[in-house]
N, C-alpha and C positions, 0 to 999 in steps of 0.2 A: 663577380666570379673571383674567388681567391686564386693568389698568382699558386704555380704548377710547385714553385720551392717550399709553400707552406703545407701543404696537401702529403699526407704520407705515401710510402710506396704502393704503388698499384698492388693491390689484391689485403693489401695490409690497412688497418683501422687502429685511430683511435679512441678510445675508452673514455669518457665524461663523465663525470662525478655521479650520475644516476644511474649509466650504464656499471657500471664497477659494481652501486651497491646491489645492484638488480642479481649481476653475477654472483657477487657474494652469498645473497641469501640466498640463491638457486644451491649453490654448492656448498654452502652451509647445511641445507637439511638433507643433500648425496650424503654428505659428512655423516651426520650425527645416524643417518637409519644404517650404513654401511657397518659402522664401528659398531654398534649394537647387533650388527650379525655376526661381529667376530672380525671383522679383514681389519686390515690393517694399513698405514698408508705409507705407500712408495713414492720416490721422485728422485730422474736419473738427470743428468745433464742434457741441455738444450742441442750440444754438437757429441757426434758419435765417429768415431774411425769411420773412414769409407767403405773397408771393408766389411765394417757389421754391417750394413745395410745394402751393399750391392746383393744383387742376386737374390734377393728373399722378396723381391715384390712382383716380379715378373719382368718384361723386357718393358712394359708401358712404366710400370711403377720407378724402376731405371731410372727413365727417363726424366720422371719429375722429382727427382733427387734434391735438394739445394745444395750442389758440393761447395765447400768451402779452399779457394786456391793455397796453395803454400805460399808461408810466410820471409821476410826477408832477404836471405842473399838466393833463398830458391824459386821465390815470386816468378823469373820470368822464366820459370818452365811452365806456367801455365798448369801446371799439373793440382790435382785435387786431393787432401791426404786426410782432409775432415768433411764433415756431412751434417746441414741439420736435420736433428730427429723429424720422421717421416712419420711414422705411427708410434704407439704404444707396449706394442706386442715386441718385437724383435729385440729394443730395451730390456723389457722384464725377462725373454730368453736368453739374453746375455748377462741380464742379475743371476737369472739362477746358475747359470753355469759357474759365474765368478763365485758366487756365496755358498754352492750348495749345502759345504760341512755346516755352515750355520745357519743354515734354514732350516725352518720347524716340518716334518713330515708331510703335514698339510701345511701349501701357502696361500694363506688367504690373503691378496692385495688389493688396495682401490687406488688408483693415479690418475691426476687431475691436472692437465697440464696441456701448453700448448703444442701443435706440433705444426711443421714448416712442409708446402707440396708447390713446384716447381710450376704448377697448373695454372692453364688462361684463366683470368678473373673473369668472372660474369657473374648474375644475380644471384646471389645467395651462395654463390664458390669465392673462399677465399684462399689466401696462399697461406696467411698463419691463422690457426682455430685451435681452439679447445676441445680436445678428447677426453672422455669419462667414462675410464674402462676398468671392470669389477673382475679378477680373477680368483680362480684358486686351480691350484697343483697340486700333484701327489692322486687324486683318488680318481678311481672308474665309476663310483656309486652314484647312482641315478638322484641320492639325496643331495648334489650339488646342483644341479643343474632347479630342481625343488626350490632352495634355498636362495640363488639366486633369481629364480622367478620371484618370490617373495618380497626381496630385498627392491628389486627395480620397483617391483609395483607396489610396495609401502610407498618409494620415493615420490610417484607420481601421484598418489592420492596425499600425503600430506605434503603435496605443492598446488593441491586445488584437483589435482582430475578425477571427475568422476567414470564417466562413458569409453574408458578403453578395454583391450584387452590382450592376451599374449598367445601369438599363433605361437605352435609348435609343429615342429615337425621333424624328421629324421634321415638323414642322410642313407642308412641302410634303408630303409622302410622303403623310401625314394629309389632305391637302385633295385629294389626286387619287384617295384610296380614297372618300372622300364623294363626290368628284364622278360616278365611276365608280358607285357606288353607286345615284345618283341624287339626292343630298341640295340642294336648291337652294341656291347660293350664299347666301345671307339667311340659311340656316338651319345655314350650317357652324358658327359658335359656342355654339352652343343644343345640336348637336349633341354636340360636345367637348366641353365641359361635362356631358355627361348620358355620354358614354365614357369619363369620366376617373373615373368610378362605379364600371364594369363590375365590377370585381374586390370592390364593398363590397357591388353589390346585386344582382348576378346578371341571367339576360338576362330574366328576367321584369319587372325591376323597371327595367328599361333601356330594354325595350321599351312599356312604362307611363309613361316620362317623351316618348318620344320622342311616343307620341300628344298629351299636355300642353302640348308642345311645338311642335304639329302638321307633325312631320317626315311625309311621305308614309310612310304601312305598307310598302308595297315595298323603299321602298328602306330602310327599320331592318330589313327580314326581311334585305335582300341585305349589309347590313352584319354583322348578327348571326351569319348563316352565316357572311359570310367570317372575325370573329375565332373561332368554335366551329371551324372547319376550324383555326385552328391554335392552338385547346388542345389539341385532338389531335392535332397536329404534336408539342407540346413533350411532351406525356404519354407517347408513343411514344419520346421520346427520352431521358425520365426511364428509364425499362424500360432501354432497351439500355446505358446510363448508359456509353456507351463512353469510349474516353480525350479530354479536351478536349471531349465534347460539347457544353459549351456553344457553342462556337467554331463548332460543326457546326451546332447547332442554329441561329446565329443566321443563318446564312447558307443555311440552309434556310427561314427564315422570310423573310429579302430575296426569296429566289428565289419563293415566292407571292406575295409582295406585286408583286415585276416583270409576276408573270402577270396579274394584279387590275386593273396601272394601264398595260399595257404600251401604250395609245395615249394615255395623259395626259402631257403635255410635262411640267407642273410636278410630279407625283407623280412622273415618269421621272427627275428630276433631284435630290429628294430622297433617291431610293433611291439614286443613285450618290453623292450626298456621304454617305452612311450607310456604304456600301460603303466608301468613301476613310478612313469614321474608323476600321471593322474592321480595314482594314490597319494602321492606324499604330500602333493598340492595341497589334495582334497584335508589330509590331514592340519596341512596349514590353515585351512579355511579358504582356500582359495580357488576352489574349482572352478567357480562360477566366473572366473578371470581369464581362465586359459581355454583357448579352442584348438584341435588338434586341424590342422590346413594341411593336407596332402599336397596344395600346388607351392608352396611357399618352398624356393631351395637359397636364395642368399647367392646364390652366383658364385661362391668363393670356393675352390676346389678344396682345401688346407681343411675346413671342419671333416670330422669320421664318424659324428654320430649326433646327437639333439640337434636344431636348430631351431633359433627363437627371434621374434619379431614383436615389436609394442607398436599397437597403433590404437590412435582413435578417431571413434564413430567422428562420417563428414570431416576428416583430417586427409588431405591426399600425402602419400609417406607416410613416414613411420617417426615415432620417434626414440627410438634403440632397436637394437639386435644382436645376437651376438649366437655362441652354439658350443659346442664339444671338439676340441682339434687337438687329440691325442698325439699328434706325429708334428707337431710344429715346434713346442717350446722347446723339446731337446735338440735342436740344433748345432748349438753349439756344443753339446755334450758329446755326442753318436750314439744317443739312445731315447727311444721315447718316453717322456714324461705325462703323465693325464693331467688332460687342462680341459679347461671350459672358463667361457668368457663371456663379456656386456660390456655391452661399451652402450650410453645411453647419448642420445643428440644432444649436448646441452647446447649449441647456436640454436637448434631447431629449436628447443623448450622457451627458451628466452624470448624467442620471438613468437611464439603462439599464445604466449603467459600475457605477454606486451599488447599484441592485440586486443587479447581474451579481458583485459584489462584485471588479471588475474594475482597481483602485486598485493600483498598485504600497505595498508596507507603508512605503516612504519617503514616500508622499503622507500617511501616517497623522494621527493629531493629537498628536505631541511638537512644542513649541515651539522645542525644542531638540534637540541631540544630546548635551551635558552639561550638567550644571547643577554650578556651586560652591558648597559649602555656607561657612557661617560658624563656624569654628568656636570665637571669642568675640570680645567687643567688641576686645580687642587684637590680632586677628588682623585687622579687617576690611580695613586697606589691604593686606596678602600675597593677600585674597583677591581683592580687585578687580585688583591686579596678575596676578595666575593666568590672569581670565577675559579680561583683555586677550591675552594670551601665548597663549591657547587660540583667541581669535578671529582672533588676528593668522597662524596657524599652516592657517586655512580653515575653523573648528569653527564651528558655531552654539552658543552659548553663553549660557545662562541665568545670571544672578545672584541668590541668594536673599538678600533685603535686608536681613535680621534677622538678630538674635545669639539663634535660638530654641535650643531642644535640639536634636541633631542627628536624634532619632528623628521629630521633625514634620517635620525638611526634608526626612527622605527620604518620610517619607509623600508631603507634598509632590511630591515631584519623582514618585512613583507613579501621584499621582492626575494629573497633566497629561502623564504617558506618555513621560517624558524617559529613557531610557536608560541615563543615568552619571549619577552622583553622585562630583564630586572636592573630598576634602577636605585641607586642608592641618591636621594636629595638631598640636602641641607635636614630637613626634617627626619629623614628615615636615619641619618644617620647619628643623629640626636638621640632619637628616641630604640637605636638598635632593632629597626623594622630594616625591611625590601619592599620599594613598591613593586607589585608584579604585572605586567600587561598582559593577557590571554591577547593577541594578534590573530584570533579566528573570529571573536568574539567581540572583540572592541574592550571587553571591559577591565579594569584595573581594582586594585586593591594592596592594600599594605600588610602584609605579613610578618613575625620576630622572625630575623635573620636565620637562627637557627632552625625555622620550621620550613625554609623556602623550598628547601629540596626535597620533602613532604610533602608539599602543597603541591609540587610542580608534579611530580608523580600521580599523586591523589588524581588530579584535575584529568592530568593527561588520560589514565587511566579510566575514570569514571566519566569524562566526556563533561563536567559539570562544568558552570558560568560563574566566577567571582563576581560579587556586588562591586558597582562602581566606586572607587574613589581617585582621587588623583594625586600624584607625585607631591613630595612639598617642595 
């Protein structure tokens, strides 16, 4: 067991050469489909004033704060006058505040970064993580919320997923089924919160918080029937599994839900921006990705209108979610701004990808793509010259820094999963060749110098065997 001083701080991890590039390529392809839909990338400082962040997470969020003491001759007041970043949200509402004149009318941003929560560690909660959250401000139109459906689930099918999908659902739509139900206004959050359950604890257990909660009986029966009526809907729809039924399905579930709230102004109005996102979707190509979930509420009081959730088939959680919260980012202004947001799980991804053994084998762990051996103290400058020539050419290129035998350096280059081994010999060097070792393969061959970094690609590329030969 390693001693307690080697071990990083409790809730905090270190990152290992595999782990890094695992992240990288995860948020290398967030990167590249995000910038392709226009956003653009943000990144604010790791510590923020205390005061931007008190009071905007609730009295729990308060509490796991990381405040940062004062420094120097004011140390021993004990007192806290910085903070590290807690979320990603209340940052970007204090960009826009500071930037507004020079931000662009719409702001489309992606930020990728760590953030710090004061939280007990336990399995799978850490104290510093990675947030990956997709916004845009300035507009009301239903085609953002579209757009960023889009954008997530590009990202998760060109990282491997097939089998997920994206509930939808709506904060008004949600408050004119409670209302319609019976639920008193006081009691809508109490309520959604104990419906955002449904799916972990069933309706017994749904029905047992709402009394806790003292939701009227009545109206938790008229609610419970109404979401039982359409798991019956969607299970009837699983059976006939006709073409695009999702598509069908969702818009089967709008059309009960119009029946539910058809004299609620504000549920009437959620249903039709709901409707406006089906379209746009649809237009994207993507219907058949999004399901309209009437029990799906996110818990977070702060969204006012869409909310959205990624999950996949036989995955317990999700892995992103995010929604519309028109009355959040102006905060710091005193005026509301339209936002809507995704923030996607990238610890979750990472680790389901990890499992799933879902890694393209270039993400593997070689440090390199070849490595140059030594092949003795009088050769050493031919060989650093080589691995320049090889880097300069696009290669990743290891140096092995010793004039050992050659049998340990390829061990070497074996156990760190390096691919090539090129060695320059007494002969190759004569004759203006590289020998080249394929280290998956066993086999070796001499190649002109100038075609090494040709070959190596080739090889790599087309998966082929060099004929045997050996070193001179």
């Amino acid at each position: 067991m390693p001693s307690a001083k080697t071990q990083p701080a409790r809730g905090m991890r270190d990152f290992l050469p595999e782990d890094v590039r695992k992240r990288e390529y995860v948020i290398g392809v967030i990167k590249e489909v995000y910038e392709r839909y226009g956003f653009e990338p943000l990144e604010t400082p790791a510590v923020e004033n205390i005061e931007t962040l008190t009071g905007k997470y609730g009295e729990e969020g308060n509490q796991l704060i990381f405040k940062i003491l004062k420094r120097g001759v004011h140390e021993g007041t004990g007192e806290a006058d910085l903070a590290l970043r807690y979320d990603l949200t209340v940052p970007l509402a204090r960009v826009v505040a500071e930037y507004r004149d020079k931000l662009p009318k719409f702001f489309k941003r992606y930020q990728i970064q760590p953030v710090w929560r004061a939280d007990r560690p336990a399995r799978g909660r850490f104290r510093e993580f990675y947030q990956c959250d997709v916004d845009v401000l300035g507009s009301r139109s239903m085609i953002v919320e579209a757009e960023i459906c889009g954008a997530a689930s590009e990202v998760l099918l060109k990282l491997g997923f097939s089998d997920f999908c994206v509930r939808l659902n709506h904060r008004k739509a949600l408050t004119g089924i409670l209302g319609v139900a019976g639920v008193s206004l006081e009691k809508h959050d109490s309520a959604l919160i104990v419906l955002d359950k449904l799916d972990k604890i069933g309706a017994d257990g749904v029905r047992k918080e709402f009394a806790e909660r003292g939701i009227n009986e009545v109206a938790g029966d008229r609610l419970l029937t109404f979401f039982s009526d359409l798991a019956s809907l969607e299970h009837a729809a699983e059976i006939v599994a006709e073409e695009r039924s999702q598509q069908a399905l969702s818009k089967a579930v709008l059309g009960r839900i119009v029946e539910f709230v058809t004299d609620n102004e504000l549920g009437a109005q959620g249903v039709a921006e709901l409707q406006s996102i089906l379209d746009y979707v649809d237009a994207m190509g993507l219907a058949d990705r999004v399901r309209i979930d009437p029990s799906l509420a996110r818990g977070l009081s702060y969204y006012t209108g869409a909310i959205m959730e990624m999950n996949v088939k036989d995955l317990a959680g999700s892995l992103g979610g995010g929604g519309r919260y028109d009355n959040l980012v102006g905060m710091f202004l005193g005026q509301d701004i339209p936002a809507c947001g995704f923030s996607l799980g990238l610890e979750r991804i990472l680790v389901v990808m990890s499992e799933r053994q879902m890694f393209p084998e270039s993400v593997g762990t070689a440090p390199a793509e070849v490595m140059v051996a030594i092949w003795n103290e009088e050769s050493i400058a031919e060989s650093i010259r080589l691995a320049q020539e090889l880097r300069a050419a696009g290669l990743r290129v290891d140096l092995y820094p010793e004039a050992d035998k050659l049998g340990k350096q390829f061990k070497y280059a074996s156990s760190v999963g390096v691919p090539f081994v090129a060695v320059i010999g007494d002969d190759e060097r004569a004759q203006g060749k590289v020998a080249l070792k394929d280290m998956r393969s066993g086999e070796q061959r001499s190649v002109a110098r100038d075609e090494a970094a040709r070959f190596v690609k080739e090889v790599s590329r087309k998966g082929a065997e060099p004929q045997r030969e050996t070193p001179g």
